[in-house]
RODO-2510 file (C-alpha; in nm, 4 decimals, decimal comma):
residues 461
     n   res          X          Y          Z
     1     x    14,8667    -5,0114   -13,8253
     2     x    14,9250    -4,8714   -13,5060
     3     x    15,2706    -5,0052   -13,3791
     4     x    15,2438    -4,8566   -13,0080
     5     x    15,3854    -5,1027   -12,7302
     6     x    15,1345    -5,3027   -12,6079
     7     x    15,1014    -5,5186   -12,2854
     8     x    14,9944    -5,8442   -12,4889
     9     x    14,9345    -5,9230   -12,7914
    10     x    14,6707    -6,2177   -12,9294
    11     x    14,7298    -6,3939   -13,2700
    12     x    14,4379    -6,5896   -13,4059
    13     x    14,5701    -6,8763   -13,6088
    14     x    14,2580    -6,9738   -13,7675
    15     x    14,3962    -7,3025   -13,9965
    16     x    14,7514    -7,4614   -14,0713
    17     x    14,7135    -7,3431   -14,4474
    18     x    14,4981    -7,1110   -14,5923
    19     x    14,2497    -7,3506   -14,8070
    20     x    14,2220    -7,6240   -14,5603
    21     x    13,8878    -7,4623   -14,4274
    22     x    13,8042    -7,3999   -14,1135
    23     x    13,4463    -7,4027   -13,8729
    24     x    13,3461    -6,9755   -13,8962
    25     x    13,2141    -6,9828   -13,5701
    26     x    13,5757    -7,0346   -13,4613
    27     x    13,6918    -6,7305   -13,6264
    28     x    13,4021    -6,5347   -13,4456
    29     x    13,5125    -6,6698   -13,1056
    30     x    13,8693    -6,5356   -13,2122
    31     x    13,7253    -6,2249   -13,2740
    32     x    13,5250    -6,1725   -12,9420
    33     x    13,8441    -6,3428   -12,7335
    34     x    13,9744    -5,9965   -12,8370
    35     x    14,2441    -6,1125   -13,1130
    36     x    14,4519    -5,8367   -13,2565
    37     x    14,5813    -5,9979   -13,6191
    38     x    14,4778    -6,3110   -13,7984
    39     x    14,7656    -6,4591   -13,9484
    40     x    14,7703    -6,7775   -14,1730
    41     x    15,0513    -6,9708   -14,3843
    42     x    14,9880    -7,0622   -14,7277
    43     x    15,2677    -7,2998   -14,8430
    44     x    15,4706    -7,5484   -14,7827
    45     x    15,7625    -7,7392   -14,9276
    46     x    15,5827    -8,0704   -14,7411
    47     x    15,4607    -8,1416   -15,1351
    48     x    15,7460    -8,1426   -15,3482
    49     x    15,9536    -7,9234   -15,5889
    50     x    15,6790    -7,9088   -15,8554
    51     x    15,4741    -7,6054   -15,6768
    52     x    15,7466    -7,4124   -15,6941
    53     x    15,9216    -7,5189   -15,9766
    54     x    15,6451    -7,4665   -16,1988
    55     x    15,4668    -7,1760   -15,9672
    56     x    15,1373    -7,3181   -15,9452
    57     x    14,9209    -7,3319   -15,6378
    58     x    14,8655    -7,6496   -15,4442
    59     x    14,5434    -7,5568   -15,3788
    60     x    14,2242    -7,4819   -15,5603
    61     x    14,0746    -7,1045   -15,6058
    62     x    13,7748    -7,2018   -15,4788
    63     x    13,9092    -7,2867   -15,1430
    64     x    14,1317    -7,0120   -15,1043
    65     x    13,8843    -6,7815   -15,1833
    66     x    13,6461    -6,9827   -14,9116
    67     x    13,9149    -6,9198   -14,6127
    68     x    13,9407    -6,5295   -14,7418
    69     x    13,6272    -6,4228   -14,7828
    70     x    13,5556    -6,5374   -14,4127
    71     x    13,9220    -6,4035   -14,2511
    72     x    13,9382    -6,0456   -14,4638
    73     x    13,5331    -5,9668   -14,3254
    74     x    13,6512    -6,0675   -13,9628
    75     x    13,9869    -5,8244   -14,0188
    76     x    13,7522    -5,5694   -14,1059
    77     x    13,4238    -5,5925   -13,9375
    78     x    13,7814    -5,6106   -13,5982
    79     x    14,0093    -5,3262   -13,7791
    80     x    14,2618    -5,5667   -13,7585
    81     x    14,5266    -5,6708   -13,9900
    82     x    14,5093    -6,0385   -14,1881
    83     x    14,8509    -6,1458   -14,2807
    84     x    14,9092    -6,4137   -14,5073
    85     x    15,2570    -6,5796   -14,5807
    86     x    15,3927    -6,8430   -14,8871
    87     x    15,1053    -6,7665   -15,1061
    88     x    15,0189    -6,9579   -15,3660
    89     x    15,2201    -7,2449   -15,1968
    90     x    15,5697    -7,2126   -15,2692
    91     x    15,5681    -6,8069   -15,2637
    92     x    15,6871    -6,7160   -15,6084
    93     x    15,5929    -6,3611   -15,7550
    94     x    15,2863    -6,5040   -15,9452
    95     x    15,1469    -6,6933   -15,6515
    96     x    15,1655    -6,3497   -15,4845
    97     x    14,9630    -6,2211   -15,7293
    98     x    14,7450    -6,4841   -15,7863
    99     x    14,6432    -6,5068   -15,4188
   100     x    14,5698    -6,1058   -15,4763
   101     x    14,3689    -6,1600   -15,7445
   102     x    14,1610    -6,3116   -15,5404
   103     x    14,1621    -6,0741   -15,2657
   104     x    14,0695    -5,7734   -15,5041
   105     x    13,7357    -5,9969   -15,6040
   106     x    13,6417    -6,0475   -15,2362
   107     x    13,6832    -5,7111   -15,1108
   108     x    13,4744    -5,5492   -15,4242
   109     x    13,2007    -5,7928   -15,3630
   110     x    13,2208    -5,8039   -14,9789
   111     x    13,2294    -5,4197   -15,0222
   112     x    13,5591    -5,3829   -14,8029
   113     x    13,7956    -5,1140   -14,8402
   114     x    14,1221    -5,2295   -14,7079
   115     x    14,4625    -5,1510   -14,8032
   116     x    14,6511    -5,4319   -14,9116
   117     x    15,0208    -5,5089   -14,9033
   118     x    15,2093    -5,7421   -15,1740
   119     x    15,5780    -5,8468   -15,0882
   120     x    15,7468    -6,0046   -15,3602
   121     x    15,9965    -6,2793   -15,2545
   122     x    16,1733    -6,4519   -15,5769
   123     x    16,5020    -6,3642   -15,6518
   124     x    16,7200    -6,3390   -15,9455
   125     x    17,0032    -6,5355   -16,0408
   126     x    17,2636    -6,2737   -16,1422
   127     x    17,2161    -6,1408   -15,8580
   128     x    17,2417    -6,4575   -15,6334
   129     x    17,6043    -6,5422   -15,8202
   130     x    17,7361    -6,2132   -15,7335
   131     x    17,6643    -6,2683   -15,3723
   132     x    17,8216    -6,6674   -15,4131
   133     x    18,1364    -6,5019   -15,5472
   134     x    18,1730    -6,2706   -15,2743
   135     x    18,1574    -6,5579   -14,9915
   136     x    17,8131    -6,4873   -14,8701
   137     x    17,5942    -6,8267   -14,9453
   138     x    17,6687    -7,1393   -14,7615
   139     x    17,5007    -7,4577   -14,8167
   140     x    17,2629    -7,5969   -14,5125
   141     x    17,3088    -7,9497   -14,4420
   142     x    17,2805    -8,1964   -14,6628
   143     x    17,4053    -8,0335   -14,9577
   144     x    17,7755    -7,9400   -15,0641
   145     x    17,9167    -7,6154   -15,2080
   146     x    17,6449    -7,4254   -15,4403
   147     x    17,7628    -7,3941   -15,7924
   148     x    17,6622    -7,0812   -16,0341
   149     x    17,5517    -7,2916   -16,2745
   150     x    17,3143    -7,4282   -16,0313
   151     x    17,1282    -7,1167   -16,0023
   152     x    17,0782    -7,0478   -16,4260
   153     x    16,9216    -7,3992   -16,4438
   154     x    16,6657    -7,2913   -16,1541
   155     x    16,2934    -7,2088   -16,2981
   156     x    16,2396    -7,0135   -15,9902
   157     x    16,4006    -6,9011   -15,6648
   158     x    16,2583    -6,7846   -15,3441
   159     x    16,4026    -6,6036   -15,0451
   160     x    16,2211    -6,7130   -14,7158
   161     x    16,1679    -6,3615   -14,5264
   162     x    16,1216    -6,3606   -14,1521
   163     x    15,9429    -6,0828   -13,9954
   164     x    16,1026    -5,7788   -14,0926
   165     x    15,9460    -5,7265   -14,4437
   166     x    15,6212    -5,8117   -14,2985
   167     x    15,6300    -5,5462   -14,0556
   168     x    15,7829    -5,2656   -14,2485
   169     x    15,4252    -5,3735   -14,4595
   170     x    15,2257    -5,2811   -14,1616
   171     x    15,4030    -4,9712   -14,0450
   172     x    15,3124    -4,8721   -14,4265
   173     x    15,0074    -4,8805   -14,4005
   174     x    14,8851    -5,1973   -14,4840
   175     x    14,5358    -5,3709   -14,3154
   176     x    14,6002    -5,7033   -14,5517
   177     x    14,9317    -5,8538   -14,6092
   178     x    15,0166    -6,1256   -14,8485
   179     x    15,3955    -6,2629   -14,8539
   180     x    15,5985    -6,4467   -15,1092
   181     x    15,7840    -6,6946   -14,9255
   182     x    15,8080    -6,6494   -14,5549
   183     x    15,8968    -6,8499   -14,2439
   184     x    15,5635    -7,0414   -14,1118
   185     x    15,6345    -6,8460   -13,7873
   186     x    15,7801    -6,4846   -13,9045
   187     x    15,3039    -6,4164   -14,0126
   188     x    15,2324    -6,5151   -13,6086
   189     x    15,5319    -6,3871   -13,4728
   190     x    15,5711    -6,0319   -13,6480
   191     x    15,2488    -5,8630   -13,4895
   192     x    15,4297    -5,9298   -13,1256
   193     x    15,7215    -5,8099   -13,2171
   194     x    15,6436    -5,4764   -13,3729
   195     x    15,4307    -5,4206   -13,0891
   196     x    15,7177    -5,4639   -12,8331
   197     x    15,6853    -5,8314   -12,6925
   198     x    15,9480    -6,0500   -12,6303
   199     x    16,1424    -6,2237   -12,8467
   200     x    16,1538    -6,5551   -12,7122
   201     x    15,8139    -6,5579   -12,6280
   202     x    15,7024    -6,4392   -12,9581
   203     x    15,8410    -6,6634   -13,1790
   204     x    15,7928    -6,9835   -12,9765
   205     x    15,4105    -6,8675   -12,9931
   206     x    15,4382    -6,8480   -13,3692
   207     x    15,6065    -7,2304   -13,3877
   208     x    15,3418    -7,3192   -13,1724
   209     x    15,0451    -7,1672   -13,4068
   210     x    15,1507    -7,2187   -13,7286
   211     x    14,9716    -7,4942   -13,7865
   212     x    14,6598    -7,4019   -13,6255
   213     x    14,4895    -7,6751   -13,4130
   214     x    14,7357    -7,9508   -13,4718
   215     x    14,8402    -7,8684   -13,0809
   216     x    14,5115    -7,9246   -12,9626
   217     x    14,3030    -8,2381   -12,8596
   218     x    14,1445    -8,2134   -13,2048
   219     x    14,2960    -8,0431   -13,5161
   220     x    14,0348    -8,0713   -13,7747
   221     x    13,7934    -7,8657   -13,5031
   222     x    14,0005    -7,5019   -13,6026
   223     x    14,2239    -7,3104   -13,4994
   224     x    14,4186    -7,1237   -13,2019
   225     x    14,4247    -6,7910   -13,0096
   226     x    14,8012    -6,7111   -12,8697
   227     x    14,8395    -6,3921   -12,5741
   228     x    15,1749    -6,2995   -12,5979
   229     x    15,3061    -6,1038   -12,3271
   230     x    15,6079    -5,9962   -12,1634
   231     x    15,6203    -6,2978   -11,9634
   232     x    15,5598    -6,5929   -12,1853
   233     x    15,2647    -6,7273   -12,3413
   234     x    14,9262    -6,9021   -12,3409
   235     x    14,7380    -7,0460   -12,5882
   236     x    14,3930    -7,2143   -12,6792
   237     x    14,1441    -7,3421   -12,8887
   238     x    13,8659    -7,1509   -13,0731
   239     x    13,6490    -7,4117   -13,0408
   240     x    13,5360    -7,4706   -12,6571
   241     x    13,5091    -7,8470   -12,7011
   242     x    13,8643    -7,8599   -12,7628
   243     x    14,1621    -7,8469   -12,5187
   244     x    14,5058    -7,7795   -12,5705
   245     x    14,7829    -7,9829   -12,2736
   246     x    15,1022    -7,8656   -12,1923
   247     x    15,2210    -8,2310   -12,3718
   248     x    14,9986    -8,1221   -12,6799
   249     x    15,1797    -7,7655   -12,7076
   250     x    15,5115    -7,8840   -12,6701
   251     x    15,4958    -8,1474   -12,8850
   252     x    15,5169    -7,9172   -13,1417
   253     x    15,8615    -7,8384   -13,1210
   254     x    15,9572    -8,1909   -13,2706
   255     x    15,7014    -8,0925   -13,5847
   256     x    15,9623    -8,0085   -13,8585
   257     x    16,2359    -7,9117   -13,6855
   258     x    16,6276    -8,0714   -13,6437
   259     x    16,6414    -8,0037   -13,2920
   260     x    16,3453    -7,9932   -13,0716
   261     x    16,4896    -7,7126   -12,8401
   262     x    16,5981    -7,4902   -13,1177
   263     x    16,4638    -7,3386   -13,4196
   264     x    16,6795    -7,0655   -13,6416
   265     x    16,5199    -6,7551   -13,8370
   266     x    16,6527    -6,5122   -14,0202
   267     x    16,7568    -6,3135   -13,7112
   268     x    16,8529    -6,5736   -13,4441
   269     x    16,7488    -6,8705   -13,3102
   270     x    16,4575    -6,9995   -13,0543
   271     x    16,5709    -7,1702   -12,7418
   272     x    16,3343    -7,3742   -12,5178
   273     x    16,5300    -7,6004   -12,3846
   274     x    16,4495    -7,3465   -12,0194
   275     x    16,0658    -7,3924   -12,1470
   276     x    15,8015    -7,4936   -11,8381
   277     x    15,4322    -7,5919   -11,9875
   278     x    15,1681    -7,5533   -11,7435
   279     x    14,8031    -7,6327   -11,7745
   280     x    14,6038    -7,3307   -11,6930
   281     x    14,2808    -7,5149   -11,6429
   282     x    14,2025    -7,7810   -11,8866
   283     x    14,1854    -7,6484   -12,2117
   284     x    14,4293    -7,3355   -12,2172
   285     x    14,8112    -7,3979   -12,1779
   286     x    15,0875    -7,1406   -12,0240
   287     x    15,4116    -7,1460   -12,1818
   288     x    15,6976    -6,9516   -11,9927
   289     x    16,1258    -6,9511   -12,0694
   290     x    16,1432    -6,9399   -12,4343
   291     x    16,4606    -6,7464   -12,5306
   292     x    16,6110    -6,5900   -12,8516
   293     x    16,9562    -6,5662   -12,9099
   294     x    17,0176    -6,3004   -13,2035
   295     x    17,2528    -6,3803   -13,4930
   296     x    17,5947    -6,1875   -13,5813
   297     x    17,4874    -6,2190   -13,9307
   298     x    17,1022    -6,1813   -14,0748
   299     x    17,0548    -6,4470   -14,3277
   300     x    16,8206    -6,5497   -14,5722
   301     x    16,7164    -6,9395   -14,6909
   302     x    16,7129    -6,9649   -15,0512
   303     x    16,4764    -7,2214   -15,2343
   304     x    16,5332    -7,3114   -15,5774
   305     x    16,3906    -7,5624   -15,8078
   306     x    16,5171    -7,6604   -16,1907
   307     x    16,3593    -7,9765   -16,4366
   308     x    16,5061    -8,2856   -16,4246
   309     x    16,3304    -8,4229   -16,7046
   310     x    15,9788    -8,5306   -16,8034
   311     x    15,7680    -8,7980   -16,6931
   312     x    15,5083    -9,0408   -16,7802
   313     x    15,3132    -9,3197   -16,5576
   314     x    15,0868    -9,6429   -16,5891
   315     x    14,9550    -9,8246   -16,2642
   316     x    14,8473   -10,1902   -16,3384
   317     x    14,6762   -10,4192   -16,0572
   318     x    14,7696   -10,7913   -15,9877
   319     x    14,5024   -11,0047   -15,8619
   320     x    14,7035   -11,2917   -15,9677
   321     x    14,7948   -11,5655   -15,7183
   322     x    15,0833   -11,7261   -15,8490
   323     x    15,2176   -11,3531   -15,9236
   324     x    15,1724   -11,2632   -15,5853
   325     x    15,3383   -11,5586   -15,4080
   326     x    15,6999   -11,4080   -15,5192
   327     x    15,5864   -11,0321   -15,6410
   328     x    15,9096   -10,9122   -15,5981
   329     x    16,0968   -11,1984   -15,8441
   330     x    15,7718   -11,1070   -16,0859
   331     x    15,9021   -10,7071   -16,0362
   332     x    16,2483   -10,7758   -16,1231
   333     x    16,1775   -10,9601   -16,4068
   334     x    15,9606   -10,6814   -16,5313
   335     x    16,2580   -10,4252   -16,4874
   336     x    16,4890   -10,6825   -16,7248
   337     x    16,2705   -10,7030   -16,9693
   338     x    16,1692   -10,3580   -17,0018
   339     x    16,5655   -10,2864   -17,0103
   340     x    16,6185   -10,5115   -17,2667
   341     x    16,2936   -10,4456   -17,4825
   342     x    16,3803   -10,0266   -17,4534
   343     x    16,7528   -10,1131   -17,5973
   344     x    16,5645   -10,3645   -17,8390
   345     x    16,2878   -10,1207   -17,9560
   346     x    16,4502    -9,7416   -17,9047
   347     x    16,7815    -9,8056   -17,8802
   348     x    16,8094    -9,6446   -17,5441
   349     x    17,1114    -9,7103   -17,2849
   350     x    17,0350    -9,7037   -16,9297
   351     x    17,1641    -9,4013   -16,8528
   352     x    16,9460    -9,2440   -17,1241
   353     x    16,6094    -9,2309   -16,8974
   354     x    16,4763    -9,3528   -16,5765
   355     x    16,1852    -9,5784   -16,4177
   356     x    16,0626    -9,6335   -16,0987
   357     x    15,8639    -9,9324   -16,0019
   358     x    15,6307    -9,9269   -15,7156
   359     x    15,4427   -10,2467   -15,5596
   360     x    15,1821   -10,0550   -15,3813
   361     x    14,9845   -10,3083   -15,0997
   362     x    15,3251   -10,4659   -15,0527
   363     x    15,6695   -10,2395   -15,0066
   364     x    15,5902    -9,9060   -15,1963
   365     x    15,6109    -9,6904   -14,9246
   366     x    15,8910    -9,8586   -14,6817
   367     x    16,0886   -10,0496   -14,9791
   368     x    16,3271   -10,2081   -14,8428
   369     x    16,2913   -10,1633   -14,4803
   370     x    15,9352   -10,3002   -14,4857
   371     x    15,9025   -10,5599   -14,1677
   372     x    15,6129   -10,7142   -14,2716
   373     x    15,6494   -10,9099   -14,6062
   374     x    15,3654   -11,2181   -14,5705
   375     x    15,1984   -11,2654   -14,9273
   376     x    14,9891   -10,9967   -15,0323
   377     x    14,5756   -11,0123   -15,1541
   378     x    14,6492   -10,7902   -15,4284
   379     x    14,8927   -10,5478   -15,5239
   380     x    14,9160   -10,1876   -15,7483
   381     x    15,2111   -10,1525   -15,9936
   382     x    15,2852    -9,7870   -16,0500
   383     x    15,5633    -9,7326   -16,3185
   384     x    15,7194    -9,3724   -16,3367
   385     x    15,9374    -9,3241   -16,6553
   386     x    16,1574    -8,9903   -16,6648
   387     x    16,3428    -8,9165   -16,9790
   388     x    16,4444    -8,5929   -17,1202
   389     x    16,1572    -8,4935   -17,3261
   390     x    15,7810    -8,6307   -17,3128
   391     x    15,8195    -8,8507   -17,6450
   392     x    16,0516    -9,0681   -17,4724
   393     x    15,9541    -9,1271   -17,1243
   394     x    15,6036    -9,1958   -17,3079
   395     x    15,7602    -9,4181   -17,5472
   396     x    15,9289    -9,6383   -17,2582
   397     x    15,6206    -9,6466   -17,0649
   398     x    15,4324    -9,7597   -17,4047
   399     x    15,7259   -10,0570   -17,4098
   400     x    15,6070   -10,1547   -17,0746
   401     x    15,2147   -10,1385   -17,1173
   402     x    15,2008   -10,5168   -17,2140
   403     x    15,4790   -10,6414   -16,9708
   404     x    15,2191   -10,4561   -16,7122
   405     x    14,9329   -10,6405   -16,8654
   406     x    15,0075   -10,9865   -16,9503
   407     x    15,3836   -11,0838   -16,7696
   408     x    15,3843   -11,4090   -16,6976
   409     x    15,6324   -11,5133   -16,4147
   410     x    15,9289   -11,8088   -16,5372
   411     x    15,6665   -12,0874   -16,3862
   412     x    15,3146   -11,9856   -16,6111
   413     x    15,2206   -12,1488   -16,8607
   414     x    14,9264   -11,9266   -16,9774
   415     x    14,9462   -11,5406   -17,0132
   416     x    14,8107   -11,3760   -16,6838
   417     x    14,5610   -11,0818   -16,7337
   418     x    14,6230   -10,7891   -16,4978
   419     x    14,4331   -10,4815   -16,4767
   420     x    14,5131   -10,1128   -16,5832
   421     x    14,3169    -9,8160   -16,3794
   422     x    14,3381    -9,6102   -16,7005
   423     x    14,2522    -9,6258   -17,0778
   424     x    14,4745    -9,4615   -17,2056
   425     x    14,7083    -9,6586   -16,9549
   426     x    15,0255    -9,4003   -17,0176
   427     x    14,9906    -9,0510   -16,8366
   428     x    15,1927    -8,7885   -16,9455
   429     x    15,2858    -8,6135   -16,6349
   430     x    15,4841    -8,3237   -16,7970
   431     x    15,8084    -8,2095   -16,6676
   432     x    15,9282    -8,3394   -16,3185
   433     x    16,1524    -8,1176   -16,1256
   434     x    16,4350    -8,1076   -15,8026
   435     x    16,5021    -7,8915   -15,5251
   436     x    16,8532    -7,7778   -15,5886
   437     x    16,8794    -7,4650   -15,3263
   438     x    16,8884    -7,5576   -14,9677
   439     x    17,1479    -7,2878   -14,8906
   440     x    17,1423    -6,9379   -14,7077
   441     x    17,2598    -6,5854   -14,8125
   442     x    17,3885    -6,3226   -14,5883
   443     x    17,1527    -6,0136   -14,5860
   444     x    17,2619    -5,6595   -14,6501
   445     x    16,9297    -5,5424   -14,4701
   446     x    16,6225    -5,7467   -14,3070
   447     x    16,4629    -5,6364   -14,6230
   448     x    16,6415    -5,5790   -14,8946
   449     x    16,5981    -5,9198   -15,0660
   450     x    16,2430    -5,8506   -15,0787
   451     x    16,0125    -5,5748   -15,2582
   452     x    15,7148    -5,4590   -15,0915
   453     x    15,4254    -5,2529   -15,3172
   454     x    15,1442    -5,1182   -15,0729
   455     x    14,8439    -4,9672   -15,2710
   456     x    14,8292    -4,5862   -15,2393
   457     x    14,4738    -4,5413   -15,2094
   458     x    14,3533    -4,3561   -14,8929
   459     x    14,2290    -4,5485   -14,5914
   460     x    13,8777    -4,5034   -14,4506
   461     x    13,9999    -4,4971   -14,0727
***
């Protein structure tokens, strides 16, 4: 890609994760607003550990393959690059190449030649304890000191790259980019750097995009365009029925971050607490004051997941009246019983496994903090059993399946009749897993944490 300073640069954000779909006639209004890279994220810690502890996708081929088919035609049919970060959700190697897989289907039947750029983000633990003996990974708030052991019982760790990999990609060669593990920003952010813009500017734009239209009057409508420049920023919608307000835009800055004037990458940190939002006209939104102090030290976040056993779950329903008027004295008893019954039955102590037991339609969400607490119409009992191996937590859960159908509370004299939403009622959910890395390494290089692999085939320029 051409890396020549330009006077702006415009990012089309087309969705806030590749697989959520998007309207095409968006991308085409992108296209003709004169955008110079499509960039999209692809994952997300928002769903749990499992993604990347057992490095599977969180969403299905068919709508990744949707969203690409549509994005690498418009790169093309532009000659401009597509960059896509965190693929297959939580970036491991295999979602890398999963998410390629893909790519190398759509281009041989959309009959696209385009060079494409893999950059592998999962890390090693060897490695990672050399670098934790030598001083150079501190924990990130709320976790303590990181111990090696920690890192052996991880089934996979990533490295979150900023921009730097991403752009040595494109000065490679590359027309289609698709990143392990990557800051949501460092895909909208590293087309403005390379090509000279501003710093602050840049990487506010990015926080602003990542997303897509969740900073506009109406985010299921599509995505954004962003014109960097030397200057600041403006943004819009790609759909002309939308608008984005200076309140819209920066209201962004509280999305997912600890302090809503600051943000920290791998090389520095966003400031906008100097920020001014003005309303252009009433859809398009000019951003101007964003600053970016540079780090002393380049760091990298680590991610890491491990198994903390295996689960299995039942969900009942209670329609019952006389249940309902106390369902939490009803829930307790269920937990003593099912104590007593697992000692009774397996021989378990309590320490041996785990259950959780949710009253969904009453406190399952809130718990404890839940304001409202007025009798509930009905309610949905979810039990979660962990244990250390599938046998067991299925066993416990197979204790509980008649306390979950016929419990009577310490008033009934007949045996209520609840409801199961499942025959069998036990699920075997498989193994259940932790995030155990929230911690950051010192970098040698931007880049060396990360391996980059650019097919050699020529380019049809």
């Amino acid at each position: 890609m051409d890396n020549q300073p330009a006077d702006s640069v415009r990012v089309l954000a087309p969705t806030g994760m590749l697989g959520a779909g998007f309207p095409e006639a968006t991308i085409e209004r992108g296209l003709a607003l004169g955008a110079d890279v499509i960039s999209v994220d692809a994952g997300s810690t928002d769903s749990g550990p499992y993604y990347l502890g057992a490095s599977q996708p969180k969403t299905t081929r068919a709508a990744v393959a949707r969203d690409l088919r549509v994005l690498l035609k418009a790169a093309a049919g532009a000659g401009i690059p597509l960059i896509v970060g965190s693929c297959g959700t939580s970036g491991t190697d295999a979602g890398v190449d999963w998410v390629a897989g893909i790519v190398t289907g759509l281009l041989a039947d959309e009959g696209l030649d385009l060079r494409v750029a893999r950059i592998y983000s999962e890390q090693e633990a060897g490695p990672l304890k050399e670098r934790l003996a030598a001083g150079h990974i501190r924990p990130l708030a709320p976790l303590g000191e990181l111990r090696p052991e920690t890192l052996d019982d991880c089934t996979h760790i990533v490295g979150m790259m900023g921009h730097e990999p991403i752009v040595a990609a494109l000065e490679a060669g590359a027309q289609v980019v698709l990143a392990g593990r990557a800051t949501d920003t460092a895909v909208a952010a590293a087309v403005p750097l390379m090509k000279g813009m501003p710093a602050g500017p840049a990487w506010h734009a990015a926080k602003i995009v990542e997303c897509g239209g969740q900073c506009t009057s109406d985010p299921r409508a599509g995505g954004v365009l962003a014109t960097v420049d030397a200057g600041g920023f403006t943004i819009e919608p790609l759909d002309p029925a939308v608008a984005c307000t200076p309140i819209l835009v920066a209201a962004h800055m509280l999305y997912e971050t600890v302090n809503p004037f600051e943000m920290r990458e791998p090389d520095g940190t966003l400031d906008v607490r100097e920020a001014t939002y003005t309303a252009v006209d009433d859809r398009t939104v000019r951003v101007e004051g964003s600053r970016f102090h540079v780090a002393d030290q380049h760091t990298v976040k680590l991610e890491g997941a491990r198994i903390t056993g295996y689960e299995t779950m039942s969900f009942t329903a209670v329609r019952d009246p006389r249940i309902l008027a106390d369902v939490d004295a009803w829930a307790g008893l269920l937990r003593t019983v099912l104590r007593d019954r697992v000692a009774q039955t397996l021989g378990l102590s309590a320490d041996k496994y785990a259950f959780d037991l949710r009253l969904y339609g009453h406190n399952a969400v809130l718990g404890d903090l839940e304001p409202e607490r007025g009798t509930p119409r009905e309610v949905g009992v979810m039990l979660l059993v962990n244990a250390p191996d599938q046998a067991t937590a299925t066993a416990v859960a197979k204790i509980a399946n008649p306390l979950m159908l016929h419990l009577p509370t310490a008033d009934m004299d007949y045996l209520p009749s609840l409801a199961f939403a499942t025959s069998p009622a036990e699920t075997e959910r498989g193994p259940a897993y932790e995030f155990v890395l929230h911690h950051t390494v010192d970098s040698v290089t931007p880049t060396d944490m990360f391996r980059i692999e650019t097919e050699t085939r020529p380019r049809h320029d």
